[in-house]
C-alpha positions in Angstrom: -29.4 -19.1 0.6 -30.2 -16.7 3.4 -28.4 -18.7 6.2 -25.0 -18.7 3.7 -25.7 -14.8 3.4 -25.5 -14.2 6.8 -22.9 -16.4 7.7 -21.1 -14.9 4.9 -21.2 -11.1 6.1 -20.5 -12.9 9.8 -17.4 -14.4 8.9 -16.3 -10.9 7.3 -16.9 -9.1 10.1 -15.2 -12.0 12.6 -12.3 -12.1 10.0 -12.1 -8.0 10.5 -12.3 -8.1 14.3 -9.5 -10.7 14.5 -6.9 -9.2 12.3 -7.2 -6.3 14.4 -6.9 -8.2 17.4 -3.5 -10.0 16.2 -2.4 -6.6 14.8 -2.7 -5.5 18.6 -1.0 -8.7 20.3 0.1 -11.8 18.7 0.5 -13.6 22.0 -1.2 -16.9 21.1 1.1 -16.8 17.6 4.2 -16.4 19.9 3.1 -19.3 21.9 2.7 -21.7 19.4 5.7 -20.3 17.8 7.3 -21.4 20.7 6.0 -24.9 21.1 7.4 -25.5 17.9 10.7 -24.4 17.2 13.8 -24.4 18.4 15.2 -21.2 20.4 17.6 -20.0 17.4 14.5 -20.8 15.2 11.9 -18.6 17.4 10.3 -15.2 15.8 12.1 -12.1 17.6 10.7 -9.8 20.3 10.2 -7.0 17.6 8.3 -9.1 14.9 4.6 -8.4 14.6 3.6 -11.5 12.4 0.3 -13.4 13.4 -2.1 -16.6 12.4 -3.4 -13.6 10.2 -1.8 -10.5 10.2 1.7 -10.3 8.1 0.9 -13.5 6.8 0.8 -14.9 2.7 -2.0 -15.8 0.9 -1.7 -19.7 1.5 -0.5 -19.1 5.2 -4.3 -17.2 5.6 -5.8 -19.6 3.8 -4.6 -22.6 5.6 -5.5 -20.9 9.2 -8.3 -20.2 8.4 -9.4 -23.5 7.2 -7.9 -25.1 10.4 -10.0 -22.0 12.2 -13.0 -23.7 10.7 -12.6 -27.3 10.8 -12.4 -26.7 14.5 -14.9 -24.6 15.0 -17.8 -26.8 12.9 -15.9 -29.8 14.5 -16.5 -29.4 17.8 -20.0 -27.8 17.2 -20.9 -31.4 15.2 -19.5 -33.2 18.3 -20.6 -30.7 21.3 -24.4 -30.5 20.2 -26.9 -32.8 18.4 -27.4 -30.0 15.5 -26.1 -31.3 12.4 -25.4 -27.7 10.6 -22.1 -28.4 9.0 -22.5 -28.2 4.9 -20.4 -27.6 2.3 -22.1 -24.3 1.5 -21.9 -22.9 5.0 -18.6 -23.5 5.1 -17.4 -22.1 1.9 -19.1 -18.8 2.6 -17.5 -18.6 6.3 -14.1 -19.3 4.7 -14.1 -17.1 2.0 -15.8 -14.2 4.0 -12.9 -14.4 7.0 -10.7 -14.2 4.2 -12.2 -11.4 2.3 -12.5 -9.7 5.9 -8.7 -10.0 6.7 -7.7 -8.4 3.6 -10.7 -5.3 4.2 -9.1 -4.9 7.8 -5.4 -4.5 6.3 -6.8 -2.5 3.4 -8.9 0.0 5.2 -8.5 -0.3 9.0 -5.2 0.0 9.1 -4.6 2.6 6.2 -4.4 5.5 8.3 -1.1 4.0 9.4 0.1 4.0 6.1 -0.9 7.8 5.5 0.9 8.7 9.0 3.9 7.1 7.4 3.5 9.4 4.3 2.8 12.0 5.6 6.0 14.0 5.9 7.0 13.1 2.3 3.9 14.7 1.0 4.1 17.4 3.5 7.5 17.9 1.7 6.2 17.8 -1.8 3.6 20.4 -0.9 5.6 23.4 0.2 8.3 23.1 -2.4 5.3 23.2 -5.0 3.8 26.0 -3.1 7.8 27.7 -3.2 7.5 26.8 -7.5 4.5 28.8 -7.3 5.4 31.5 -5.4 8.5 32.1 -7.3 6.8 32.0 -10.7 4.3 34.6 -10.1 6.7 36.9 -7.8 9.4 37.2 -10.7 7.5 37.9 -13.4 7.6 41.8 -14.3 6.2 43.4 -16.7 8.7 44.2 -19.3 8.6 47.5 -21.9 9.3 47.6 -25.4 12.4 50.2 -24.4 13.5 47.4 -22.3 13.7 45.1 -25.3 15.6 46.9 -27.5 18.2 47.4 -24.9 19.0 44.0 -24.6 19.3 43.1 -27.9 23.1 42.4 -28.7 24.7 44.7 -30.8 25.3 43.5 -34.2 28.3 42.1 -34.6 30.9 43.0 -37.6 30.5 41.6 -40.9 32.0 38.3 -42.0 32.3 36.7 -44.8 29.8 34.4 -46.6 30.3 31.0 -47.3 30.6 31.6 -50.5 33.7 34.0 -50.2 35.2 31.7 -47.6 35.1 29.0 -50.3 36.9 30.8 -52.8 40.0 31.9 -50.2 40.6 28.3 -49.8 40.5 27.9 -52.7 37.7 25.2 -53.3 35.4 27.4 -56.0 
């Protein structure tokens, strides 16, 4: 249980350090990208997508397993350790993949504020202008004032009653 543990918290970690590395440069992406599709078909200079980064939950998913299968692959084959189980590899996928979405989540969220930030900066002064202008209007108003501006009474008219009975309905 302790060995899963720590390759567990590994695999978070590794799965943090390479999303930010293919959010820097996503030349091994481009390569393979490359390799396998035409020239109309190929990603454009501008696009940022990686084995990780930009990617869909099934796209992840399937990298990463490939990631693994290599990795505990050639470490069966390379050394006479037999360390591959079903519980080790579990933990490393699921970690990576728990670590990619932490790096996009919180790494990279200071990007996100940057974007934001004139829209709130925006928001702000014309709350602070609200505010301003409420308390800077306000006077203090006298009971002389009041009865000033109090339209005079108009003249008299008729009820409904008397308007009734000169058409002639009551």
């Amino acid at each position: 249980m302790t060995l899963e543990i720590i390759v567990f918290i590994a695999a978070i970690l590794l799965g943090i350090l390479l999303y930010w590395r293919e959010s820097r440069n996503n030349s091994l992406y481009r390569f393979f990208n490359k390799l396998a599709n035409a020239k109309k078909l190929q990603m454009k200079p501008d696009d940022r997508k990686g084995f990780l980064h930009q990617q869909s939950f099934i796209a992840r998913l399937v990298y990463i397993l490939l990631f693994f299968l290599l990795i505990y692959g050639g470490v069966s084959v390379l050394t006479p350790l037999n360390i591959f189980s079903f519980q080790l590899f579990t933990a490393s996928v699921v970690g990576m993949l728990i670590g990619t979405y932490i790096a996009s989540a919180i790494v990279f969220a200071n990007k996100k504020i940057d974007d934001n930030k004139g829209a709130f900066d925006e928001k702000f002064e014309k709350g602070k202008e609200m505010v301003s202008d409420i308390f800077s209007d306000k006077k203090e108003e006298t009971p002389e004032e009041d009865v000033e501006k109090k339209p005079a009474p108009e003249k008299e008219e008729k009820s409904a009653r008397e308007r009734l009975k000169d058409q002639g309905l009551l």
